[in-house]
C-alpha positions in Angstrom: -13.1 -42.1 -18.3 -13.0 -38.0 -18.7 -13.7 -36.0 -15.3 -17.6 -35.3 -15.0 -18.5 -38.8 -16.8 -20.9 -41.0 -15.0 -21.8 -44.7 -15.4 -24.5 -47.2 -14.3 -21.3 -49.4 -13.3 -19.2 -46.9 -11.7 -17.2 -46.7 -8.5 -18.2 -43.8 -6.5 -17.2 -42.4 -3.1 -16.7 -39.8 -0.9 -13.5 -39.1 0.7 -13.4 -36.5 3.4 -10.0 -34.3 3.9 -9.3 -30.9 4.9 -8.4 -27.0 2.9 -4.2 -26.9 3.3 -4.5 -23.1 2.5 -3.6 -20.3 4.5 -6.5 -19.6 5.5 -7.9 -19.3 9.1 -10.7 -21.3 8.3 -9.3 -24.4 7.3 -12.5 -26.2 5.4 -13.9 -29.6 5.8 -13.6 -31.1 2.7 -15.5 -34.2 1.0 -14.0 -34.9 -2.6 -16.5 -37.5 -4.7 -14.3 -39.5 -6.8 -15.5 -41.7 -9.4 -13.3 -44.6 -10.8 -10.4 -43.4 -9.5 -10.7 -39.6 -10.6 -11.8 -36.6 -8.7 -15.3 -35.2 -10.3 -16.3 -32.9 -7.3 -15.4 -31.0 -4.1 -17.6 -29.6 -1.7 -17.7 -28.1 2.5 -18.5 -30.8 4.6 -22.2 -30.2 5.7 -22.0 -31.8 9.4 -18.7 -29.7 10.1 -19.9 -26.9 12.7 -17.7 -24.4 11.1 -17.3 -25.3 7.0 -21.0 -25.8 7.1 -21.2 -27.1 3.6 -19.7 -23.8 2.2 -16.3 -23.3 0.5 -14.6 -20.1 -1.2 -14.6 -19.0 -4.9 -11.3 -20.5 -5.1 -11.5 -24.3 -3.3 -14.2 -24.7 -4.4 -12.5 -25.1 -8.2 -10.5 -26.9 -6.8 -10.5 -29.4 -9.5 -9.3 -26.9 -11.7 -6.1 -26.6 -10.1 -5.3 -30.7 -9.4 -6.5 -31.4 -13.2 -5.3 -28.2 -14.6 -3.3 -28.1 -18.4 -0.4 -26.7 -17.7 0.2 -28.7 -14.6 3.8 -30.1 -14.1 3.8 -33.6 -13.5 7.1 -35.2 -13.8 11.0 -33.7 -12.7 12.5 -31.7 -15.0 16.3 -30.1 -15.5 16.7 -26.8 -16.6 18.9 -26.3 -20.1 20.2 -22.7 -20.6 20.0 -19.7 -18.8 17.9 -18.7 -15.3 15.1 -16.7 -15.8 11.5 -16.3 -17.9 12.1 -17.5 -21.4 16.1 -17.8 -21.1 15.9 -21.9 -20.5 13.9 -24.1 -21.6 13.0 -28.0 -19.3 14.2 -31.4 -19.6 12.2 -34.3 -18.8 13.9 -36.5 -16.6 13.4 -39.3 -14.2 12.9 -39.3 -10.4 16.1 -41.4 -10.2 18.3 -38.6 -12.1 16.8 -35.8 -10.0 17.4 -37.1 -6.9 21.0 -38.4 -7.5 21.4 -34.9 -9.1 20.2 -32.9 -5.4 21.9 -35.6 -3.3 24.9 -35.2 -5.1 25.2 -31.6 -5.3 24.3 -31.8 -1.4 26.9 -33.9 -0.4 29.4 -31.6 -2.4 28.6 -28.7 -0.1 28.3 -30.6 3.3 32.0 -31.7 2.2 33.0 -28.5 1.5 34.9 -25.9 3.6 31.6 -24.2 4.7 29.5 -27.1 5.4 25.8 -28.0 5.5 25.3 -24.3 6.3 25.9 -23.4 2.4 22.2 -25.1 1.9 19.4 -23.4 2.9 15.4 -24.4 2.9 12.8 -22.2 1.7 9.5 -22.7 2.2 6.5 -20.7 4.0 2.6 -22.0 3.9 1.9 -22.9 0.6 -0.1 -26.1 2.4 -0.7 -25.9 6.1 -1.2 -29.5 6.6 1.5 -30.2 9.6 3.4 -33.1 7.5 4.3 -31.4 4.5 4.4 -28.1 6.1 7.1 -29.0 8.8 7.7 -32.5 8.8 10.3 -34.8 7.1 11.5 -31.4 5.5 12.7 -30.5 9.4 13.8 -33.7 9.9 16.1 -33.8 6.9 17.8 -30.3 7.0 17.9 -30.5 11.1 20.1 -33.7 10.4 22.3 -32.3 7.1 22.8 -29.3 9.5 21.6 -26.7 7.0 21.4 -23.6 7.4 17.6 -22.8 9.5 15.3 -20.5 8.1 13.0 -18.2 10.2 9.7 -18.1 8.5 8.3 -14.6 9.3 6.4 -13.7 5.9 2.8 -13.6 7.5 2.3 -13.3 10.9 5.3 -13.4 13.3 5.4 -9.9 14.8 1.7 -10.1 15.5 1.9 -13.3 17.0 4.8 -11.9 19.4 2.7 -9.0 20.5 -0.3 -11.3 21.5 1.7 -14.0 22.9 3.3 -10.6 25.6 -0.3 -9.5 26.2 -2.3 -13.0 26.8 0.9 -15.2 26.5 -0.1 -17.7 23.5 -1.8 -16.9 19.9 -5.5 -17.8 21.5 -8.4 -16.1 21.8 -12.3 -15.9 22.3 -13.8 -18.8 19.6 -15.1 -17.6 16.5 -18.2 -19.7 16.5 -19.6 -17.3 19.0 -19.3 -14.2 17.3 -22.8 -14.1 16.5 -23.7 -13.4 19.4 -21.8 -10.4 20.2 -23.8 -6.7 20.4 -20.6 -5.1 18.7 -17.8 -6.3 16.5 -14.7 -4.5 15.6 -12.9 -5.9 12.4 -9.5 -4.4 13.1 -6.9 -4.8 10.2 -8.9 -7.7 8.5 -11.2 -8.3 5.1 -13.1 -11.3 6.0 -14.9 -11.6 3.3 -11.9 -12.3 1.3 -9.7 -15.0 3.8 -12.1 -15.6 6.3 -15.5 -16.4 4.7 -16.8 -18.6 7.5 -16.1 -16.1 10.3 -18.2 -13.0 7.8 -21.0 -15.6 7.8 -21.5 -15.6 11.7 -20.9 -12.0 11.4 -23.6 -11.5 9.3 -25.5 -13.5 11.3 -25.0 -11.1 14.5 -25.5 -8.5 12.0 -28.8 -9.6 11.2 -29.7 -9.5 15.4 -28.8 -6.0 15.6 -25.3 -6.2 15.8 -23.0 -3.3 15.0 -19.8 -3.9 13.2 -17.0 -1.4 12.8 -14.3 -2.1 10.1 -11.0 -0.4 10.5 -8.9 -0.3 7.5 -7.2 2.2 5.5 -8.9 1.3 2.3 -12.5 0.3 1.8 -13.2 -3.3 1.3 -15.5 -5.7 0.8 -16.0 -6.2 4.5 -15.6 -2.1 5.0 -18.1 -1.9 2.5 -20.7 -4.3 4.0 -20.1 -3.2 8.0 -22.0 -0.6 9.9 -19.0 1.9 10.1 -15.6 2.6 8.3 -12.8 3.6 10.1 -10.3 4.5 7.3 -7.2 5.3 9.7 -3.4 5.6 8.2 -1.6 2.6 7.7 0.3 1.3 10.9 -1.3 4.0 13.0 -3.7 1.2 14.9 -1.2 0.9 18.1 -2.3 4.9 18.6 -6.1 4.2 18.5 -6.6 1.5 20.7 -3.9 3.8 23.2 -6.5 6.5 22.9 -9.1 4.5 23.5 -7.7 3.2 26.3 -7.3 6.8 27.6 -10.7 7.4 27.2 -12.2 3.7 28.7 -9.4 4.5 31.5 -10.3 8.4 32.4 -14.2 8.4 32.1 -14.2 5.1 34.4 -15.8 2.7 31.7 -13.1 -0.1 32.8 -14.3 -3.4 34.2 -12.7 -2.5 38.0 -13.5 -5.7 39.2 -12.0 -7.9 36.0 -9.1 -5.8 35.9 -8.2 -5.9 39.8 -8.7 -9.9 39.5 -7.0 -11.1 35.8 -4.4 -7.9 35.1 -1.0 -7.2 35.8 -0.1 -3.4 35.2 -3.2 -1.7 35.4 -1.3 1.8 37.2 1.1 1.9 34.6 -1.0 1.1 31.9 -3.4 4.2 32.9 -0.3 6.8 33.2 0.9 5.4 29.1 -2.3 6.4 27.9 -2.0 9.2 29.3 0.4 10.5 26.5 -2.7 9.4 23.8 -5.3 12.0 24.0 -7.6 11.5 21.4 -6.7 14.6 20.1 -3.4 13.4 19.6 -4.0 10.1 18.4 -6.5 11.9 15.8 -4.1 13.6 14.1 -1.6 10.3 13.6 -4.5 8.3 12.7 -5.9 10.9 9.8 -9.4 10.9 11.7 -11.6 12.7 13.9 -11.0 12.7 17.7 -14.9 12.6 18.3 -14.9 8.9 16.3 -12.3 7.6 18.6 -14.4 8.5 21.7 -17.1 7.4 20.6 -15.5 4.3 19.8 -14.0 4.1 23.1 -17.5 4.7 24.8 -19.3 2.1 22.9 -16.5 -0.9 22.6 -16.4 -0.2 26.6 -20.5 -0.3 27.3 -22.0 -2.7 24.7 -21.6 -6.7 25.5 -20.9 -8.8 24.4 -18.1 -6.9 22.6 -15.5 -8.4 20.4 -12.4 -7.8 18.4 -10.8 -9.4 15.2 -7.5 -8.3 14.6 -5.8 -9.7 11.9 -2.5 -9.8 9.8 -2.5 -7.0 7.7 -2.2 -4.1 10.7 1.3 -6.2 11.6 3.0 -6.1 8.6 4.8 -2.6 9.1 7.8 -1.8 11.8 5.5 -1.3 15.0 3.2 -4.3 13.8 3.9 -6.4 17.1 3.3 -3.4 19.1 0.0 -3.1 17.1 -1.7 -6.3 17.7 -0.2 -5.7 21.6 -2.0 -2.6 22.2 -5.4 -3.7 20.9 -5.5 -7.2 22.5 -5.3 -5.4 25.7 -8.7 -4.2 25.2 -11.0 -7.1 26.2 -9.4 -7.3 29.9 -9.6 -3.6 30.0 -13.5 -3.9 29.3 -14.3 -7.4 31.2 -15.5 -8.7 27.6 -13.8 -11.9 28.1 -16.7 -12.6 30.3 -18.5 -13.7 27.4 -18.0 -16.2 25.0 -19.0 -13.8 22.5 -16.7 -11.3 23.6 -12.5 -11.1 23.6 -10.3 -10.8 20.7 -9.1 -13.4 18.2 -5.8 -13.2 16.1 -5.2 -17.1 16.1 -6.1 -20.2 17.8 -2.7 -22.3 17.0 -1.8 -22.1 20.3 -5.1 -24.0 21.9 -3.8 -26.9 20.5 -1.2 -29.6 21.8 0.2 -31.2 19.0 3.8 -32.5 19.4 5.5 -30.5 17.1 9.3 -31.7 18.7 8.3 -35.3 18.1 7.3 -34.6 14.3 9.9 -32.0 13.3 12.7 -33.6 15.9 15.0 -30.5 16.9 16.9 -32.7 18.4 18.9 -34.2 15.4 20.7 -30.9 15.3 22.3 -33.0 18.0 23.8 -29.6 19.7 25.0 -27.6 16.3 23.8 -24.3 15.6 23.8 -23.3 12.5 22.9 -19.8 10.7 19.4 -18.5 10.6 18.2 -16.9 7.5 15.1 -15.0 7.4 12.2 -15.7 4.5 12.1 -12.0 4.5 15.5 -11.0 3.5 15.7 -13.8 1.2 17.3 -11.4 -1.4 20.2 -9.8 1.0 20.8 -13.3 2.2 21.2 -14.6 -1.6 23.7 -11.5 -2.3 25.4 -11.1 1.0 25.7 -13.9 3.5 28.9 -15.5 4.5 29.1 -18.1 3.7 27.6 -18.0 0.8 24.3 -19.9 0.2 24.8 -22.2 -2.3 22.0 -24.5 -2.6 17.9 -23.3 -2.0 15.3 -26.2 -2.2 12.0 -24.2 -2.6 9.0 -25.9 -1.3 5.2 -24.3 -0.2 6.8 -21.2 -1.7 7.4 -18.7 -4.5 9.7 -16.4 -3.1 10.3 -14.6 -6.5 7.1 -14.2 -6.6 6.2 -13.4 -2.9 8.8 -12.0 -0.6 10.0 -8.2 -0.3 12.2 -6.2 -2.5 11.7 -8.2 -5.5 15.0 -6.1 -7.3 17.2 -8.2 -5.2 15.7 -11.1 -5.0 15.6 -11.8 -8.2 19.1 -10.4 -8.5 20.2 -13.5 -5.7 18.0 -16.3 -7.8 19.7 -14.9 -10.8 23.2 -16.5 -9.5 25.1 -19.0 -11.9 26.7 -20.8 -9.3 23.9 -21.0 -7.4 21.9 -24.4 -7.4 18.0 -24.2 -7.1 15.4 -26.8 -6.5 12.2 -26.2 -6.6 9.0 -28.6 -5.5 6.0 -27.5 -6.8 2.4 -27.9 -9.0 3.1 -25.6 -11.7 6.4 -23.2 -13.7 6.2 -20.7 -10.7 8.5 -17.4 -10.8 10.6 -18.9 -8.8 10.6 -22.3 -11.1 11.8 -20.0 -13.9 15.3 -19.6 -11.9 15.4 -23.5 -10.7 17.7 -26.6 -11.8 15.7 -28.9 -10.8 12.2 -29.4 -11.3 10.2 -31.8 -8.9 6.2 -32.1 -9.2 4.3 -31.8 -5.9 1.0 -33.0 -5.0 -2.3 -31.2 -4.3 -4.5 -32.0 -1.5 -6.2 -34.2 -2.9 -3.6 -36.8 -3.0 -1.6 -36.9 -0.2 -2.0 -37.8 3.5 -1.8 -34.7 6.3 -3.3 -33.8 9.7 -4.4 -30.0 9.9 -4.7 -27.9 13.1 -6.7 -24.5 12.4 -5.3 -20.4 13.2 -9.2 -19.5 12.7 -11.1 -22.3 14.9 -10.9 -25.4 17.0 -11.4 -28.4 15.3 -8.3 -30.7 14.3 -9.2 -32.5 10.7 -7.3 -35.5 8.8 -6.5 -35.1 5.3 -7.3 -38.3 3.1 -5.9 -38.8 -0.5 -8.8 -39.0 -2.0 -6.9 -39.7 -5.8 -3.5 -41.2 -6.7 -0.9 -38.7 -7.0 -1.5 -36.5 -11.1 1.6 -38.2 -12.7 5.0 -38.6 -11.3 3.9 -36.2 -8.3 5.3 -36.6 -4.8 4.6 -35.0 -1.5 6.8 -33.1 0.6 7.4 -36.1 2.8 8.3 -38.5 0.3 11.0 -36.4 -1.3 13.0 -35.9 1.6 12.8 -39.5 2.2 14.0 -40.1 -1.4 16.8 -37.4 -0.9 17.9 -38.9 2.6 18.0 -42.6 1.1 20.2 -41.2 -2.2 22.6 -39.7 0.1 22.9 -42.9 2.2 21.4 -41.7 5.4 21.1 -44.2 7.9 19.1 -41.8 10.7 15.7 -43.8 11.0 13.8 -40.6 11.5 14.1 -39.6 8.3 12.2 -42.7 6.8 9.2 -43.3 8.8 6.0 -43.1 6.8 3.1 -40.1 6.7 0.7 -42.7 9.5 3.5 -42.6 11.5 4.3 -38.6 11.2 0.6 -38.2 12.3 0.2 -40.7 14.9 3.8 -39.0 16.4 2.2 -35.7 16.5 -1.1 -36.3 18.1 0.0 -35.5 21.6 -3.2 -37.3 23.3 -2.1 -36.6 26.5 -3.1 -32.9 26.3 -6.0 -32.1 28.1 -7.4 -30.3 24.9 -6.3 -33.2 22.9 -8.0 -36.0 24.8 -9.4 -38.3 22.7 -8.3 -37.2 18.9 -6.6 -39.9 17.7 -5.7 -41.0 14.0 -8.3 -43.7 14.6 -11.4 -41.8 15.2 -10.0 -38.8 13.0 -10.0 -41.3 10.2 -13.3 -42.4 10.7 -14.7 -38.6 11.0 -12.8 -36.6 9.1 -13.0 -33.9 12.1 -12.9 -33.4 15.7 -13.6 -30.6 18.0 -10.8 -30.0 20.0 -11.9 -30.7 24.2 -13.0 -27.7 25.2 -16.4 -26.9 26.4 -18.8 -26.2 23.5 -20.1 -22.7 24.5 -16.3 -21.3 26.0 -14.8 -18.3 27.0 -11.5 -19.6 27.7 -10.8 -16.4 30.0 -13.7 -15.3 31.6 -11.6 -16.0 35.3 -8.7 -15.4 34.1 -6.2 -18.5 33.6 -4.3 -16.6 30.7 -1.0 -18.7 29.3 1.0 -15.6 30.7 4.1 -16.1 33.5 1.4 -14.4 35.7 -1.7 -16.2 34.7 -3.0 -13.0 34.2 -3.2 -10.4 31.1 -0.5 -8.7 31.3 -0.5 -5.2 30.7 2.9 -4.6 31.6 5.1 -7.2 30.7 8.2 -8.5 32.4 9.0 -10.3 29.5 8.7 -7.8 27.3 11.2 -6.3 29.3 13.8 -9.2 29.7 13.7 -8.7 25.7 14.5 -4.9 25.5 11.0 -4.2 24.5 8.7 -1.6 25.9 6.7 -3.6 28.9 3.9 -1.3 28.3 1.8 -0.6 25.3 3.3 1.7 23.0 2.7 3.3 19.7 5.4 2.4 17.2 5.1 4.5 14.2 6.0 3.0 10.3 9.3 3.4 9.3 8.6 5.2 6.0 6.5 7.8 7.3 5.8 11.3 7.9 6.9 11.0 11.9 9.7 8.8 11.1 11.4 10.2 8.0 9.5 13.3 6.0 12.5 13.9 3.9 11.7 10.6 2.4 7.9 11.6 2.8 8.3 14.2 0.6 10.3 12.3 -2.4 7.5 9.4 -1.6 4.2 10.9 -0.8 2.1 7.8 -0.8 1.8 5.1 1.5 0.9 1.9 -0.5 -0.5 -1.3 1.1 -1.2 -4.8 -1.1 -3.8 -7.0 0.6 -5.4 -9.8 -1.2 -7.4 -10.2 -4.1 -10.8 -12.0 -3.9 -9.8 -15.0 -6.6 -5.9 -15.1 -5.3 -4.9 -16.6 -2.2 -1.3 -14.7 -2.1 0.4 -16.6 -5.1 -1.5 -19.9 -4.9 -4.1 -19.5 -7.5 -2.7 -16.8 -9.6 -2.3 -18.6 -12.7 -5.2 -20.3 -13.0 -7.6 -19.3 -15.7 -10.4 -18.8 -14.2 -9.2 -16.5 -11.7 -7.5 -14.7 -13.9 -10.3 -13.6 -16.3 -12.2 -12.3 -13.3 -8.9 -10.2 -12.0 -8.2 -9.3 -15.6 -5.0 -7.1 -14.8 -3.3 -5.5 -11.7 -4.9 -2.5 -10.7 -4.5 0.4 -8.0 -7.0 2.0 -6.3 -6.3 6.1 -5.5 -7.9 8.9 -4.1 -9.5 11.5 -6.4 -7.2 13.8 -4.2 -4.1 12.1 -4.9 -4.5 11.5 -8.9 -5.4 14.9 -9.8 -2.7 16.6 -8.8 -0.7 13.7 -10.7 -2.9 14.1 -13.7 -4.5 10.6 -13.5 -6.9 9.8 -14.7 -9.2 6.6 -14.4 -8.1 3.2 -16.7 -5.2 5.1 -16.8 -2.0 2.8 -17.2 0.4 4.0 -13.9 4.2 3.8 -12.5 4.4 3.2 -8.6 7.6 3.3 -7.7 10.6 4.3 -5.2 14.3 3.7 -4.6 13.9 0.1 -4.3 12.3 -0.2 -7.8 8.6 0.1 -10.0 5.7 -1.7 -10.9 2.6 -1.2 -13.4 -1.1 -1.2 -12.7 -4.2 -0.1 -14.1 -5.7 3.4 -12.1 -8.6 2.6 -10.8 -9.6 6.4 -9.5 -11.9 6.3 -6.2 -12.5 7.1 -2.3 -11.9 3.3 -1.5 -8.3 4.3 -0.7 -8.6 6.9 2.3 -6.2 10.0 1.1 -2.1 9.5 1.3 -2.7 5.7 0.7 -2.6 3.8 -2.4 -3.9 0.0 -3.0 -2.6 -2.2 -5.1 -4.6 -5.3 -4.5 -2.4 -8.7 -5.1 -0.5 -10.9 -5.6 -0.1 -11.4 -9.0 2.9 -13.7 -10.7 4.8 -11.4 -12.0 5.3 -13.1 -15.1 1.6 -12.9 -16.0 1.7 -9.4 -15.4 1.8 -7.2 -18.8 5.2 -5.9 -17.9 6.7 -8.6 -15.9 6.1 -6.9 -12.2 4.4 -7.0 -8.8 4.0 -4.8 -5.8 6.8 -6.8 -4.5 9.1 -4.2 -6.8 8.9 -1.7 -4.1 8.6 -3.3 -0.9 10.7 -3.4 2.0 13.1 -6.4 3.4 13.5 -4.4 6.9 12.0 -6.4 9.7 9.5 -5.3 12.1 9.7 -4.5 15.9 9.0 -8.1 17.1 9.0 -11.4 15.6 11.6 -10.6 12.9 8.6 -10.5 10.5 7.9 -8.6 7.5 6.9 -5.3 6.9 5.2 -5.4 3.7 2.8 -2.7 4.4 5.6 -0.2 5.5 6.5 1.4 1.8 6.3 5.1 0.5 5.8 5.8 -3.5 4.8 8.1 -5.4 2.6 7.3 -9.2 2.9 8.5 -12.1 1.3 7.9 -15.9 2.8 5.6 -18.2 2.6 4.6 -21.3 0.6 1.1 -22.0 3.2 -1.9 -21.2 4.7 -4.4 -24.1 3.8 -7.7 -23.2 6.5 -10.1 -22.3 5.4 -12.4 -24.8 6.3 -9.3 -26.9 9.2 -8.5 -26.2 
């Protein structure tokens, strides 16, 4: 029967799962199938926080599990690596396994070792089996190399974790009630939907909300103010704030004296960040940072949403520490509609040894490569990679300085796997083809960065085809190579039941029994909580810790500081002058980084890469608007269509992403000119650290036209 069919006689029911996308908000999901085939998704409607509502982009859903050009059995690559230099063999599951397990087990006998193969894979689903489950197992036991997965959010994690000592925070749900709301580094109504609906809501009671962002969003657009500092400046506004909370006595005496460490030493730093000072780093008016100062510290309940984007240049863990010292400064933990929130991972308990099991390293070390310097680390390491199984990911597609990683994928000699739902980028460079599941079709358990519910993910519809999930392949892989370790073969109830840790006091009573029965449940916590409003902070001291011991202990500043971007005017002007513009790529609306990129849909409402400029910047540049344009610097170019317009503050370029780059008209991304240097903390990635300069060009020939 066709998708959408209906009949008196047919089987229909509702299976409830969970969004695996990065995404904070991690959706309730209820998938209606009807004799055996998906014909609808929707929000679950009793889930406090989904609340019936999904994005543009799950909510079509179907269109990606049914879509055409979806890749549903293993293939081999014949010919050369690369778009349109090979062409794809059918083959069976049996061939590509034996293939990867006997290429494998060449390597681990070689000279080198295990450490010659090397995982890739980032958050392509965040369910917590096929995210970092048997795939841990496996390559823990083989001894291959590790890989330290710092695309998104490391650094900023880091500088929370020295400030309130874990990645918590104040719980979204009650953000509508809070008097004021800073959005600091975020675009919520693009990766956050469900937390801009409860701002809107506080909106609606009188609420003021401040956006701070270098360009003007959707959220900018729809707040009450627009603070368009320059990129990776946020560290010196919340310092000069701080002076100003600190020297006019607008500090909460009383919370600081009880649930801070470093308060003396906190007030001499910002000392050094008048906002006169801070003003002229941040490209904006020292009278909007005082103001901003006086009403953050005198309106409750006040709070703060930082989010990824301010922590993706060189002082991005610094960044997210200065501004989550805020709330203790102020006393707004006292409310549960007051604090900050990067992520709530870190509320809960789940037993991540017992499902990724460390422990079958059995004492080796082995190299650690970083997702970020993928494309050094294909050229350069010794030893040599020489196998890369791809999963979750599309590095080619996705990680910095695409020159040279492409360059490293490129390799003859080296041997690529990828497992995935469609011909990605980085499947145009693979040997070996494997199809993946969607969501819909595979078994998972899901914690959430953006609540604090844990849901169960039920396959709602037999795997498209010949597709497998992450767990089942590295079973597969482990029985071909003759792998006796048990671990490696328990099944996905197991994996879940091994990592519901129910002795956790915040995990009592979530087990796979009644999380099969509701879909969802509310981690224990009270239902109206501020987690911190006596203190009890996850820190060494207990307390938030202004000044950091082990911060210290790490060779990092123990106090707040302001770290500026590498590629800068304060830290290199010489290259400031070659490279005038700063250039930052959040994400598009319809694209959730390279997940939904090629479906049609999305792309006919994207229609082609575009960058937004100042009026100030293209005139001097003679460009003009619909103008076809050349970003570029030493690390390489990429086209886009000039869109010409204040959303991009002066100095700072847009280039809203991420598109594959092979459905781009000349084969790029803003990838091309982005850095693999890794930031202050965290080892993470600095995407948003990058000088160019533009330029017009002529109109692109088409791949397909080449």
């Amino acid at each position: 029967m066709l998708k959408g069919m209906t009949s008196p006689a047919a089987d229909i029911r509702v299976v409830k799962g969970a969004c695996p996308h990065d995404c904070p908000d991690t959706c309730a999901l209820e998938t209606t199938v009807q004799n055996g085939v998906a014909i609808k998704v929707a929000g679950q409607k009793d889930h406090p926080w989904t609340d019936g509502a999904l994005c543009t982009k799950v909510s079509r859903y179907l269109d990606r599990t049914y879509a055409a050009d979806r890749v549903v059995h293993p293939h081999r690559r014949v010919g050369g690596k690369g778009p349109g230099k090979g062409s794809w063999e059918r083959i069976s599951w049996d061939e590509a396994v034996a293939t990867i397990a006997a290429k494998f087990q060449a390597i681990i006998d070689s000279p080198d070792g295990a450490e010659g193969i090397c995982p890739y894979s980032y958050a392509g689903t965040m369910g917590l089996l096929n995210f970092a489950g048997m795939d841990r197992r496996f390559f823990n036991h083989l001894g291959a190399s590790l890989l330290d997965r710092t695309l998104c959010s490391s650094a900023g994690k880091v500088g929370i974790k020295l400030t309130l000592g874990a990645g918590v925070g104040m719980d979204p749900e009650r953000v509508d009630g809070a008097k004021l709301i800073l959005i600091w580094g975020s675009n919520p109504i693009t990766s956050n939907l469900h937390y801009w609906s409860r701002v809107q809501e506080a909106k609606r009671q009188g609420a003021r909300v401040v956006v701070i962002d270098p360009y003007r969003s959707l959220t900018a657009e729809k707040g009450t103010d627009h603070i368009a500092v320059t990129p990776g400046t946020d560290a010196a506004l919340a310092l000069a704030m701080m002076h100003v909370i600190i020297g006019e006595g607008l500090h909460d005496a009383d919370y600081v004296a009880k649930y801070t460490v470093g308060f003396d030493a906190l007030a001499e730093r910002v000392k050094e960040y008048p906002p006169e000072h801070a003003a002229a780093i941040c490209g904006i008016p020292a009278a909007t940072i005082v103001q901003l100062a006086r009403d953050y510290a005198t309106t409750r309940p006040a709070a703060i949403r930082v989010n990824y984007g301010l922590q993706r240049h060189f002082g991005g863990g610094a960044a997210v520490r200065a501004i989550t010292c805020l709330p203790a400064l102020v006393g707004a933990w006292r409310d549960p509609a007051g604090g900050v929130l990067l992520s709530t991972s870190d509320f809960y308990g789940m037993n991540t040894a017992a499902l990724e099991r460390p422990d079958l390293l059995a004492g080796r070390r082995p190299r650690t490569i970083n997702t970020s310097s993928i494309g050094d680390a294909l050229l350069d390491a010794t030893p040599a990679i020489k196998a890369l199984f791809v999963y979750n990911s599309n590095p080619v597609c996705v990680a910095p300085d695409s020159e040279k990683v492409v360059r490293g994928f490129s390799r003859p000699d080296l041997f690529t796997v990828v497992h995935d739902v469609f011909f990605t980028d980085t499947a145009d460079y693979a040997d070996i083809f494997l199809p993946a599941t969607t969501q819909l079709e595979c078994l998972d358990l899901h914690k959430s960065y953006g609540h604090l519910y844990v849901l169960l993910n039920q396959p709602a519809i037999a795997p498209v085809g010949e597709a497998l999930p992450n767990t089942e392949v590295f079973r597969r892989i482990a029985k071909a190579m003759g792998l006796t370790e048990p671990a490696l073969y328990d099944d996905d109830e197991t994996l879940i039941r091994q990592t519901l840790n129910t002795t956790h006091p915040r995990m009592a009573g979530i087990t796979f029994e009644t999380l099969q029965a509701q879909g969802w449940q509310r981690l224990n916590v009270p239902e109206i909580y501020a987690p911190f409003a006596e203190g009890g902070f996850p820190t060494p001291s207990g307390k938030c810790e202004f000044y950091s011991e082990t911060a210290k202990a790490m060779g990092l500043d123990p106090l707040p500081t302001f770290t500026p971007p590498i590629e800068s005017v304060q830290s290199d002007p010489a290259r400031a002058k070659t490279y005038p513009l700063a250039i930052i790529s959040p994400p598009q609306r319809h694209l959730l980084n390279s997940t939904f990129a090629n479906l049609p849909l999305f792309l006919d409402a994207e229609k082609e890469p575009h960058l937004d400029i100042h009026p100030d910047d293209a005139a001097p540049r003679g460009i003009k608007p619909g103008d076809w344009v050349r970003i570029f610097n030493d690390r390489g170019a990429f086209g886009a269509r000039a869109r010409v317009n204040d959303k991009a503050r002066p100095g700072c370029v847009v280039a809203v992403s991420l598109w594959w780059r092979k459905l781009t008209p000349d084969g790029t991304n803003a990838n091309q000119v982005t850095s693999q240097r890794l930031a202050d903390m965290g080892n993470a990635a600095t995407f948003y650290d990058a000088l160019v300069d533009v330029a017009p060009a002529p109109e692109p020939v088409p791949l397909a036209a080449r």
